[in-house]
N, CA, C and O atoms as a Tinker XYZ file with bonds, in Angstrom:
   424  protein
     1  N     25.661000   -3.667000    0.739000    73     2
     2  CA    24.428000   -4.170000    1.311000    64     1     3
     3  C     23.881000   -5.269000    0.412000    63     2     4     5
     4  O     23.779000   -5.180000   -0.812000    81     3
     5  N     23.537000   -6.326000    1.164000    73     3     6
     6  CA    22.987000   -7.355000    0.213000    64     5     7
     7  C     21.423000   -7.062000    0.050000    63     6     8     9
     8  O     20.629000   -6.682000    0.911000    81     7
     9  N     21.192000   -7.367000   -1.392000    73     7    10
    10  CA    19.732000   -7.438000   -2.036000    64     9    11
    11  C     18.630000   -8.715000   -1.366000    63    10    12    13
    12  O     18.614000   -9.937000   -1.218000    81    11
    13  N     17.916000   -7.720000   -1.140000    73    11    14
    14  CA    16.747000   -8.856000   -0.887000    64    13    15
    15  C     15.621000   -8.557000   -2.008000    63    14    16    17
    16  O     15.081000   -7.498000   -2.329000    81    15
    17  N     15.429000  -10.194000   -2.602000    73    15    18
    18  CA    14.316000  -10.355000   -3.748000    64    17    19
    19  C     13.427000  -10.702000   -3.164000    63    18    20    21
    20  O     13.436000  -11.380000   -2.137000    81    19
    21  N     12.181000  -10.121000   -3.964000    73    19    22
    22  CA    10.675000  -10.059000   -2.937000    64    21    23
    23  C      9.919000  -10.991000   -4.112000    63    22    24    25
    24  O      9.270000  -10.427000   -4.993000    81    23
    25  N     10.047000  -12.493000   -4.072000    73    23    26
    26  CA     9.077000  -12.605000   -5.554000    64    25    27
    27  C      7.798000  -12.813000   -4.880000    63    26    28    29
    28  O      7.847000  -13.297000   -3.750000    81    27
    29  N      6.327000  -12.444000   -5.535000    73    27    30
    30  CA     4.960000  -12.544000   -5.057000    64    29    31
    31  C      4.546000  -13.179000   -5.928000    63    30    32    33
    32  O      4.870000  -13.076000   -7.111000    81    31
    33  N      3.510000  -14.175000   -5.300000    73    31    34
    34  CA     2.510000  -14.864000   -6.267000    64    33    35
    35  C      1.750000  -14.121000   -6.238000    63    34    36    37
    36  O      1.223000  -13.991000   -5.134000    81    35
    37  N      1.281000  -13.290000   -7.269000    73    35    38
    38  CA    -0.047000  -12.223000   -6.918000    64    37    39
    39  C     -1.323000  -12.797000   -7.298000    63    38    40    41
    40  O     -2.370000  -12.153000   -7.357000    81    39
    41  N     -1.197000  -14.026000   -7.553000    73    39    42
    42  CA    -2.246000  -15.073000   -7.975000    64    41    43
    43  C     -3.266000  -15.178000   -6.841000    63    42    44    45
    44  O     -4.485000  -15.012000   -6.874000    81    43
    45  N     -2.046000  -15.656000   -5.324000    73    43    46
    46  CA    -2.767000  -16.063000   -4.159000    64    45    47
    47  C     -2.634000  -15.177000   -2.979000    63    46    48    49
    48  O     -3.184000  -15.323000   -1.887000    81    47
    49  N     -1.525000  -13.886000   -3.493000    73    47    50
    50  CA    -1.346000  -13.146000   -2.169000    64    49    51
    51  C     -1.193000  -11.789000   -3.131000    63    50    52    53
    52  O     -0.498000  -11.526000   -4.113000    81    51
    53  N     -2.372000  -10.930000   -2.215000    73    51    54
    54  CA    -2.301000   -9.382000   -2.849000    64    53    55
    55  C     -1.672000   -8.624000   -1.850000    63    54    56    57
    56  O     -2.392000   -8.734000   -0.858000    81    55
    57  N     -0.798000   -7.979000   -1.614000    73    55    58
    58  CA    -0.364000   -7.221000   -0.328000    64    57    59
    59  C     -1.054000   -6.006000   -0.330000    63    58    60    61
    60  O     -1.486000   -5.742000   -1.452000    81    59
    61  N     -1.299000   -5.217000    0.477000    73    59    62
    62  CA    -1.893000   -4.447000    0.601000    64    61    63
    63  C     -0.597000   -3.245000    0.811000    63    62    64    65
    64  O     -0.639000   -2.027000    0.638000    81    63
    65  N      0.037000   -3.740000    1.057000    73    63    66
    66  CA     1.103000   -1.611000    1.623000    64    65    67
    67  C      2.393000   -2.307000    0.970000    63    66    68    69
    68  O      2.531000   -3.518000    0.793000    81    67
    69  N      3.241000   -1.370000    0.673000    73    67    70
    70  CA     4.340000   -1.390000   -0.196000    64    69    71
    71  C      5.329000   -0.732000    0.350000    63    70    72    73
    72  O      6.506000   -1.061000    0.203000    81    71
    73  N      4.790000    0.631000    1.284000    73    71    74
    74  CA     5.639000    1.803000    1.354000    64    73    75
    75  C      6.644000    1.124000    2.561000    63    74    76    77
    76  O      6.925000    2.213000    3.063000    81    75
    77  N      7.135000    0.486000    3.113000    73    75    78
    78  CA     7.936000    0.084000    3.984000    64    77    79
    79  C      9.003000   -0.727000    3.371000    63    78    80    81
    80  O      9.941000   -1.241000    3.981000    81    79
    81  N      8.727000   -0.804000    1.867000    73    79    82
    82  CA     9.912000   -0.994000    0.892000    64    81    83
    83  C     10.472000   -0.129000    0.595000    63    82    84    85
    84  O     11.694000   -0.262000    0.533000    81    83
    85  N      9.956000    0.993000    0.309000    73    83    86
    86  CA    10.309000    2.467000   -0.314000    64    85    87
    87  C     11.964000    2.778000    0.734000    63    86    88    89
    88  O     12.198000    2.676000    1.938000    81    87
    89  N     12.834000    3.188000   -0.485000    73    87    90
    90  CA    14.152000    3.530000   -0.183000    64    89    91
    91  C     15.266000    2.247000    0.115000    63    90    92    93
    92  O     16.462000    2.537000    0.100000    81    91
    93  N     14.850000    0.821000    0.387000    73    91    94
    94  CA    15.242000   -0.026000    0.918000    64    93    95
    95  C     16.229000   -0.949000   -0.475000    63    94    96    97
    96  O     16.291000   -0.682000   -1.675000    81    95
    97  N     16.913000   -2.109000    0.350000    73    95    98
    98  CA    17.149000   -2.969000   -0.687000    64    97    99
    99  C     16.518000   -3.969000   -1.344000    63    98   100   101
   100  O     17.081000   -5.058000   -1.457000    81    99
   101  N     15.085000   -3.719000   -1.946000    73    99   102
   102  CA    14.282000   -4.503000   -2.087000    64   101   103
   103  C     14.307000   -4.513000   -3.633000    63   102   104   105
   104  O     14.341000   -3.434000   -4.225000    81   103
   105  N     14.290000   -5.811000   -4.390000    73   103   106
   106  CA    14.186000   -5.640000   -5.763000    64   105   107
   107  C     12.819000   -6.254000   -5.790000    63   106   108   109
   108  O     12.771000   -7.129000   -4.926000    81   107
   109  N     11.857000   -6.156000   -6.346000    73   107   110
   110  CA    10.232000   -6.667000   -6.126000    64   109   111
   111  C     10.219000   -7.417000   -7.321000    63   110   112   113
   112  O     10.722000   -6.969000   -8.352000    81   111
   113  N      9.534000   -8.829000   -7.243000    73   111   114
   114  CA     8.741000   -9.446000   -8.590000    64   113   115
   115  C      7.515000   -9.826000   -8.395000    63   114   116   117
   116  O      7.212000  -10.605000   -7.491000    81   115
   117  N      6.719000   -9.348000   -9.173000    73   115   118
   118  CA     5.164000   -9.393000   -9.059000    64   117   119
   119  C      4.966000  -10.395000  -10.230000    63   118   120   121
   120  O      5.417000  -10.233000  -11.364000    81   119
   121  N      4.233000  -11.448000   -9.803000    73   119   122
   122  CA     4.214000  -12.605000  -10.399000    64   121   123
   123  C      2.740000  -13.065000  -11.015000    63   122   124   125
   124  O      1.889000  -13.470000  -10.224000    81   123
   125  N      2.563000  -13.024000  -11.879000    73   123   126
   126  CA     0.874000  -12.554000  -12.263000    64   125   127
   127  C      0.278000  -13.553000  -13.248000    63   126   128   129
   128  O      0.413000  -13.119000  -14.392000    81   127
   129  N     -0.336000  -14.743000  -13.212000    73   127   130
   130  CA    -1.156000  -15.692000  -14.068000    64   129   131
   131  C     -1.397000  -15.231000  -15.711000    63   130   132   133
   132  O     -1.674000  -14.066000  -15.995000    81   131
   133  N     -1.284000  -16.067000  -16.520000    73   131   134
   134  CA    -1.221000  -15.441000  -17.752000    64   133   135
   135  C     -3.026000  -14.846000  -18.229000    63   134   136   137
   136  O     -3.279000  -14.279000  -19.292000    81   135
   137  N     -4.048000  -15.162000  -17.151000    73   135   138
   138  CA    -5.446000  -14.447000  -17.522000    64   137   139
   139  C     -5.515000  -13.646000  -16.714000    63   138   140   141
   140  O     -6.453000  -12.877000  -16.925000    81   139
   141  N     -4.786000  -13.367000  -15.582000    73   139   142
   142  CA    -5.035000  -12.342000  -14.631000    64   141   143
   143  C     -4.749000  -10.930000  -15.318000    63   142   144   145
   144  O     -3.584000  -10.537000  -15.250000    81   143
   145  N     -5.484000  -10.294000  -15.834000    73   143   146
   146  CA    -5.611000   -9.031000  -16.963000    64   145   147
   147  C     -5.565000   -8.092000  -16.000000    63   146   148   149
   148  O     -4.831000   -7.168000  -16.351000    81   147
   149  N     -6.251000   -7.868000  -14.458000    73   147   150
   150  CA    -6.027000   -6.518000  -13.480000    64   149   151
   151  C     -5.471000   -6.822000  -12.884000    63   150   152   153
   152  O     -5.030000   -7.933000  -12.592000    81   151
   153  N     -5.313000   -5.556000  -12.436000    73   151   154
   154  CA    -4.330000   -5.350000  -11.037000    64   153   155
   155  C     -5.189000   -4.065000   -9.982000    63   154   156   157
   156  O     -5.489000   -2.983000  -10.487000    81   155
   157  N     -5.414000   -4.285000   -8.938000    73   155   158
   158  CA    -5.595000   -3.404000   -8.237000    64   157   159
   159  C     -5.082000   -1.929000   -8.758000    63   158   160   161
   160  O     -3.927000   -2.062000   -9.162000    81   159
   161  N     -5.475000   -0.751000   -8.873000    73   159   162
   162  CA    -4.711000    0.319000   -8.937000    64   161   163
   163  C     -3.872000    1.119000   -7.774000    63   162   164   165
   164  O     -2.905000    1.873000   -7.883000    81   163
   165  N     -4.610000    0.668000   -6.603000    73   163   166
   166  CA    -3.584000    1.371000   -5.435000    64   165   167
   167  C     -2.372000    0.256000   -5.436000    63   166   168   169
   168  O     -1.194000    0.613000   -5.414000    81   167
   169  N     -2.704000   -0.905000   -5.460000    73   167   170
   170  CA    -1.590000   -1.928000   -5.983000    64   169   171
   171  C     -0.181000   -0.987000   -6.881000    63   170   172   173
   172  O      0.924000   -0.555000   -6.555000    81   171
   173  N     -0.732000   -1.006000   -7.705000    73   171   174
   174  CA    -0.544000   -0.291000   -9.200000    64   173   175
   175  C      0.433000    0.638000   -8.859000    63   174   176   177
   176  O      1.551000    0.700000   -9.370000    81   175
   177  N      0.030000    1.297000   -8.063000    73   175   178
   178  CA     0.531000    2.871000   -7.872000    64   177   179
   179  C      1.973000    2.602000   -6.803000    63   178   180   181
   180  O      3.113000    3.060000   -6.888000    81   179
   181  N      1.500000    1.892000   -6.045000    73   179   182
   182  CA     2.418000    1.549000   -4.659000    64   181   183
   183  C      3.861000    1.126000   -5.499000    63   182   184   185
   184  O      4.947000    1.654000   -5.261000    81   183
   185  N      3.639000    0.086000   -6.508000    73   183   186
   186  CA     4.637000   -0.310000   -6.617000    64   185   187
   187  C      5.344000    0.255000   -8.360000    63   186   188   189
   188  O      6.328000   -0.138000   -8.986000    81   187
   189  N      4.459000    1.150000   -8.623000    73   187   190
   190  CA     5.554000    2.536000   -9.517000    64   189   191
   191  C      6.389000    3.291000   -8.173000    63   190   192   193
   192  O      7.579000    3.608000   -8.148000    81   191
   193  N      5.743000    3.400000   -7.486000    73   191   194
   194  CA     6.824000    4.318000   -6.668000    64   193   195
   195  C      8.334000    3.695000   -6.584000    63   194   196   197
   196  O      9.303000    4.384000   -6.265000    81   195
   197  N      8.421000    2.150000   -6.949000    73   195   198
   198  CA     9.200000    1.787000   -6.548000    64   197   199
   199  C     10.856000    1.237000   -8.233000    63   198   200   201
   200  O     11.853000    0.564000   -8.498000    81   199
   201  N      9.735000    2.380000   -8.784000    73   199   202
   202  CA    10.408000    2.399000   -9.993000    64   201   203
   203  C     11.518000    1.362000  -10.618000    63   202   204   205
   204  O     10.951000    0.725000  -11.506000    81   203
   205  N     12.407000    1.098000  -10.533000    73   203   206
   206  CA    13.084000   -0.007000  -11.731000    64   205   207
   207  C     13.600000   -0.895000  -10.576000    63   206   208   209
   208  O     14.671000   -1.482000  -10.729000    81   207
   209  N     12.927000   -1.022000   -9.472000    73   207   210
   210  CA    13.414000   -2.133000   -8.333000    64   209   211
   211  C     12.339000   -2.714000   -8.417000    63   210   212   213
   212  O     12.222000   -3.629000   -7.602000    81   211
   213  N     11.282000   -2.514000   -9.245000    73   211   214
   214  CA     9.902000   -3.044000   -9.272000    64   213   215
   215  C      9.474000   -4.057000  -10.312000    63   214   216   217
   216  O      9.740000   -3.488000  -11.371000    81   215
   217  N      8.888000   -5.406000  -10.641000    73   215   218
   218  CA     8.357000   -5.843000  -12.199000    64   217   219
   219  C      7.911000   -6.494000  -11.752000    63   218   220   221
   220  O      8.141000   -7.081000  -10.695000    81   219
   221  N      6.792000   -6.580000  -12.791000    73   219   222
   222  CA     5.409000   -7.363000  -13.229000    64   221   223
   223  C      6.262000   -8.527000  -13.696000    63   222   224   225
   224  O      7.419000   -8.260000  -14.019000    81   223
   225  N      5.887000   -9.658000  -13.767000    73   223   226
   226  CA     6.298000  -10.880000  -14.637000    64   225   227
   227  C      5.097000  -11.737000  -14.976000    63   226   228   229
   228  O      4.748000  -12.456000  -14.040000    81   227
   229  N      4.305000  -11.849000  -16.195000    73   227   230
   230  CA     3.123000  -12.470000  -16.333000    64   229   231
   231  C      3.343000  -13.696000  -17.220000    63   230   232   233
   232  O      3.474000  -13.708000  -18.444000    81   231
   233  N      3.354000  -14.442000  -16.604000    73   231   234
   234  CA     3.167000  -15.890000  -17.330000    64   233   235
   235  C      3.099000  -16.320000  -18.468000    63   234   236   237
   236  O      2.261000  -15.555000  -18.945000    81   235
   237  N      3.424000  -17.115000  -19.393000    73   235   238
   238  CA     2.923000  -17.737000  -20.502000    64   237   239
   239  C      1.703000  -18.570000  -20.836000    63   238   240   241
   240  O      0.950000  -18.518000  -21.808000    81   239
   241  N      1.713000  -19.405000  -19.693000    73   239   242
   242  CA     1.001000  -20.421000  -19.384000    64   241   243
   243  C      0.069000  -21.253000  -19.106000    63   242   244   245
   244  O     -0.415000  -20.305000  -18.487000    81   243
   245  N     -0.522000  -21.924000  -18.980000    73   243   246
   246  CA    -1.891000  -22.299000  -17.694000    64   245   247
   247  C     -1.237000  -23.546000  -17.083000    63   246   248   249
   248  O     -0.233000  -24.117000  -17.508000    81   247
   249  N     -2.006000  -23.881000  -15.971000    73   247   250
   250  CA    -1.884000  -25.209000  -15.695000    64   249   251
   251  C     -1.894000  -25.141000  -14.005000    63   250   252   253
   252  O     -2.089000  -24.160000  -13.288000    81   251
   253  N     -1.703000  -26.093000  -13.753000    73   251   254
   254  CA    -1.460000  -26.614000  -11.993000    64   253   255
   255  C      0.015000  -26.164000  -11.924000    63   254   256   257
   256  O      0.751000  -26.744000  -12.722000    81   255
   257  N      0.506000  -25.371000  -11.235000    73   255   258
   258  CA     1.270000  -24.601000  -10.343000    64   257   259
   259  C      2.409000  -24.087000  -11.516000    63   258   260   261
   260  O      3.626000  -24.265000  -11.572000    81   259
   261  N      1.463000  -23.367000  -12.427000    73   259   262
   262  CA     2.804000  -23.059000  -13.409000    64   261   263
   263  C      3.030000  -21.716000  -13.169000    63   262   264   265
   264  O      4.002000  -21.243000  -13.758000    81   263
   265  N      2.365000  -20.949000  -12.431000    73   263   266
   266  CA     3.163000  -19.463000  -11.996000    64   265   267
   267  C      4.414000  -19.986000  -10.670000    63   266   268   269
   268  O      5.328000  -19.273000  -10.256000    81   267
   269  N      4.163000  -21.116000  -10.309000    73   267   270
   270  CA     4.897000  -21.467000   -9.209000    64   269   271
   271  C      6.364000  -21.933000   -9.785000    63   270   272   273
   272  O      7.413000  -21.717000   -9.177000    81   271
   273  N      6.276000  -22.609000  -11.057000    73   271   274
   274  CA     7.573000  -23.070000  -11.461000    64   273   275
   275  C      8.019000  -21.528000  -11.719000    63   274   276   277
   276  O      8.973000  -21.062000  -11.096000    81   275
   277  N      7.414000  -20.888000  -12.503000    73   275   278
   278  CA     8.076000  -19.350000  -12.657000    64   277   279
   279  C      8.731000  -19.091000  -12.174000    63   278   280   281
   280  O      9.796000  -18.889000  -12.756000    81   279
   281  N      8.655000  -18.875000  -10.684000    73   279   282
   282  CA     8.790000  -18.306000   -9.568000    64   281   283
   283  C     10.354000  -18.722000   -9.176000    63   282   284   285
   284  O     11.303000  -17.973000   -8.943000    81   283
   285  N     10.292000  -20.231000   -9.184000    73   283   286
   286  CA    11.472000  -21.230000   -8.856000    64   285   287
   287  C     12.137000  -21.241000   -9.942000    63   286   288   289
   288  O     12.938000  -22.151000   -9.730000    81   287
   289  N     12.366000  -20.818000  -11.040000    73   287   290
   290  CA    12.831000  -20.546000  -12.121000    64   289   291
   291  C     13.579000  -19.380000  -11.691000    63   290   292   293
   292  O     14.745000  -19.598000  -11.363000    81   291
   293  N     13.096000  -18.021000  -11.613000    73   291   294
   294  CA    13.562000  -17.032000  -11.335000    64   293   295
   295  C     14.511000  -16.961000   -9.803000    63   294   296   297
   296  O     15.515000  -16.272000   -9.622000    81   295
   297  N     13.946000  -17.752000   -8.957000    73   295   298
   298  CA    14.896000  -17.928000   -7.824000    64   297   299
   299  C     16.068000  -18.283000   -8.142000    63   298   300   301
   300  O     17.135000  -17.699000   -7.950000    81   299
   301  N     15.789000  -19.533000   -8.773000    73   299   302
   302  CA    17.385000  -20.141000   -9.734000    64   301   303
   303  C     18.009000  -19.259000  -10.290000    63   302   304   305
   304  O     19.134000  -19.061000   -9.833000    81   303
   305  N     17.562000  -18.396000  -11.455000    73   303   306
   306  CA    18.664000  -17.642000  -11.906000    64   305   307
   307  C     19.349000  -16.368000  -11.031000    63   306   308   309
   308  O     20.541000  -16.074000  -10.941000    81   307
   309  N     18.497000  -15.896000  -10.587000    73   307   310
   310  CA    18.639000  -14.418000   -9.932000    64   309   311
   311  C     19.897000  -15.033000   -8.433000    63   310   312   313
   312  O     20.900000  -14.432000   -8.049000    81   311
   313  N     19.275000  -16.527000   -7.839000    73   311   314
   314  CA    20.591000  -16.846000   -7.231000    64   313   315
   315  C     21.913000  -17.454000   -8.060000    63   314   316   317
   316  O     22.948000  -17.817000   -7.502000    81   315
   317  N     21.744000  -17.481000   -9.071000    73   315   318
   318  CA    23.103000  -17.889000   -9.728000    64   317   319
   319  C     23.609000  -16.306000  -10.238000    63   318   320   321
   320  O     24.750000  -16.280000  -10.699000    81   319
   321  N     23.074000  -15.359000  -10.207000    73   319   322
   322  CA    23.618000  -14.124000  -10.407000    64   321   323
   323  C     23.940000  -13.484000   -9.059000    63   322   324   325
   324  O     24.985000  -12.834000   -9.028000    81   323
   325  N     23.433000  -13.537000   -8.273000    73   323   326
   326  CA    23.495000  -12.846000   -6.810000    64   325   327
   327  C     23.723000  -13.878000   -5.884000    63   326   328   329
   328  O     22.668000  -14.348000   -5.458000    81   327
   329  N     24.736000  -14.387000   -5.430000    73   327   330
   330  CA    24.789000  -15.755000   -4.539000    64   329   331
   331  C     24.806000  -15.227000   -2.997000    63   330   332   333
   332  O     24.712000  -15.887000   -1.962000    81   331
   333  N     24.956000  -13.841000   -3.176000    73   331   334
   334  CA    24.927000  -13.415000   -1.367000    64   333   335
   335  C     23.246000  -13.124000   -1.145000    63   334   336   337
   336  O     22.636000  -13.089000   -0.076000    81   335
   337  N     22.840000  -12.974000   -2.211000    73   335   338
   338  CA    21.402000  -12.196000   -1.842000    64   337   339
   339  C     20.452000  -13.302000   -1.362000    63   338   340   341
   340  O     20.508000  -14.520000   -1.530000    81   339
   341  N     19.350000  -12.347000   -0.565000    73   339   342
   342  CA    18.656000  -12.736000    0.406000    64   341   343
   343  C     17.069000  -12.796000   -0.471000    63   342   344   345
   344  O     16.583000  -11.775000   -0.957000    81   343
   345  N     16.289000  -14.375000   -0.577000    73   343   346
   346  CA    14.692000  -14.275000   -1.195000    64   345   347
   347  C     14.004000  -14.736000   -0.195000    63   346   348   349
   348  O     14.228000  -15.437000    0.792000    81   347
   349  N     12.855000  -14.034000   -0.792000    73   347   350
   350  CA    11.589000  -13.969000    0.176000    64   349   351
   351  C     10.335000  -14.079000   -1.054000    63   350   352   353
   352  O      9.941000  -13.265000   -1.890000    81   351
   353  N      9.879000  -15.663000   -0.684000    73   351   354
   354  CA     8.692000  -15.883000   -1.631000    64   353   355
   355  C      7.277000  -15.579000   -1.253000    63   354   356   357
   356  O      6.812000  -16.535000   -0.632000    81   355
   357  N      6.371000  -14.543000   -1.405000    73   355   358
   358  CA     5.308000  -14.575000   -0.473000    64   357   359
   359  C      4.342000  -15.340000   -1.428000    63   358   360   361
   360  O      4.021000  -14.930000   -2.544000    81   359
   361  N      4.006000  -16.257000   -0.978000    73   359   362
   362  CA     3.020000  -17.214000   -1.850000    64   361   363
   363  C      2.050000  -18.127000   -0.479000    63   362   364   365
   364  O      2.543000  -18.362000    0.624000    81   363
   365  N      0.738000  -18.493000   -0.859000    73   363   366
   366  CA     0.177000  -18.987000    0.159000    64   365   367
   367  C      0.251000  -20.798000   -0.503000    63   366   368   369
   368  O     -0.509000  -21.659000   -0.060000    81   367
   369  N      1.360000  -21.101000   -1.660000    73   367   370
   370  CA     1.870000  -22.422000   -1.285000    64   369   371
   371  C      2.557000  -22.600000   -0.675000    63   370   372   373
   372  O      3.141000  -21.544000   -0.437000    81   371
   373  N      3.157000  -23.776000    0.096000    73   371   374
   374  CA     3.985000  -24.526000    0.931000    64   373   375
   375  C      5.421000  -24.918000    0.149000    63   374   376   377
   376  O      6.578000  -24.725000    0.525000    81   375
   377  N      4.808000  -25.664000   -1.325000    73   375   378
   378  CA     5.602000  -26.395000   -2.024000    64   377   379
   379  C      6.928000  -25.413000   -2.511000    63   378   380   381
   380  O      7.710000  -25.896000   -3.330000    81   379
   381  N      7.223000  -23.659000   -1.850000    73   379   382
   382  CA     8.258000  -23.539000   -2.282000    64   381   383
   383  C      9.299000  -23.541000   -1.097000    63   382   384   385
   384  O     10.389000  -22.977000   -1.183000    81   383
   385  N      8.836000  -24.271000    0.092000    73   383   386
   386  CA     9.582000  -24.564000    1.564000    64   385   387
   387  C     10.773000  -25.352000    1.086000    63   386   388   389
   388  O     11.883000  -24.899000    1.368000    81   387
   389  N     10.703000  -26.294000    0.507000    73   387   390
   390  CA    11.729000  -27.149000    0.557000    64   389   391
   391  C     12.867000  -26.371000   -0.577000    63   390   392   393
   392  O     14.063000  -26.660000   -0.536000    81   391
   393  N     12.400000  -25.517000   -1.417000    73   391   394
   394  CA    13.457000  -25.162000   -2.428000    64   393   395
   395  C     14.159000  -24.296000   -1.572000    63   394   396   397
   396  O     15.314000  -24.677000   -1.384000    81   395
   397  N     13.844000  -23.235000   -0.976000    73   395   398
   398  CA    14.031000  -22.440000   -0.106000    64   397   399
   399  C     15.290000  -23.215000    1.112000    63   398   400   401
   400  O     16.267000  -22.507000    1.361000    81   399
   401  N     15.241000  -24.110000    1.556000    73   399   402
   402  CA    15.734000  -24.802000    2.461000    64   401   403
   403  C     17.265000  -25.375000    1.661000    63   402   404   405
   404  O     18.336000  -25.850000    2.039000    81   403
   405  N     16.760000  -25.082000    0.637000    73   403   406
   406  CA    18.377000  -25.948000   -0.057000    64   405   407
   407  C     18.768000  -25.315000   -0.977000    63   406   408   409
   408  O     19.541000  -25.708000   -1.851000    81   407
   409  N     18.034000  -23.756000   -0.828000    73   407   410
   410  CA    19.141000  -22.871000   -1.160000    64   409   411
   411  C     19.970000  -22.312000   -0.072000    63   410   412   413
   412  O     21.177000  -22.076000   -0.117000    81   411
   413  N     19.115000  -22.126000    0.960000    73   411   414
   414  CA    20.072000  -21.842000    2.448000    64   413   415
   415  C     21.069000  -22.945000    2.608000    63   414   416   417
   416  O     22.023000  -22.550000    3.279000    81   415
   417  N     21.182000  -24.200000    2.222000    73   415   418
   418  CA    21.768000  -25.005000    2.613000    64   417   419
   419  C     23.448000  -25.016000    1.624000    63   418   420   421
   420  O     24.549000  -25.524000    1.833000    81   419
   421  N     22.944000  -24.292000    0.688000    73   419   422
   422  CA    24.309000  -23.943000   -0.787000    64   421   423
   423  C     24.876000  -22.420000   -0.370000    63   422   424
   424  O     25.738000  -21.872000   -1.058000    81   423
């Protein structure tokens, strides 16, 4: 079964339910601004359930769209390790449409 990577900007998109991941092929990256210090706790909780298919990844950084290069960073490698697997960026930018498009296209 091929992996599907879930990376989230949790900067601009908080999801609210998790459990329709639970049991699935979902590897999750929660993508988190380097001042963003909370997290929701039902957040929190939803995605321990989802134990070592689950991670936080918090930034170094500041700046104009630097959780976004993250993001496209990690797409890059995780597809040079997994070339069948399937990503899904939930972010309420646009600017990761075109990366997206030419990885389908490789």
């Amino acid at each position: 079964m091929k992996t599907n990577y879930l990376l989230v900007d949790f900067e601009n998109v908080q999801p609210r339910n998790l459990t329709l991941l639970n049991g699935s092929s979902f590897r999750i990256f929660v993508f988190v601004g380097a001042n963003q210090t909370k997290v929701p706790l039902d957040f929190a909780r939803e995605l321990q359930k989802l134990g070592a298919d689950a991670t936080y990844v918090q930034i170094s950084g500041n700046g104009p769209n630097a959780l976004d290069f993250h993001i496209a960073y990690y797409v890059g490698i995780l597809s040079a390790q997994d070339p069948s697997a399937f990503f899904h960026v939930i972010s309420k930018d646009t600017g990761f449409d075109p990366l997206i498009k030419h990885l389908k296209a490789k």
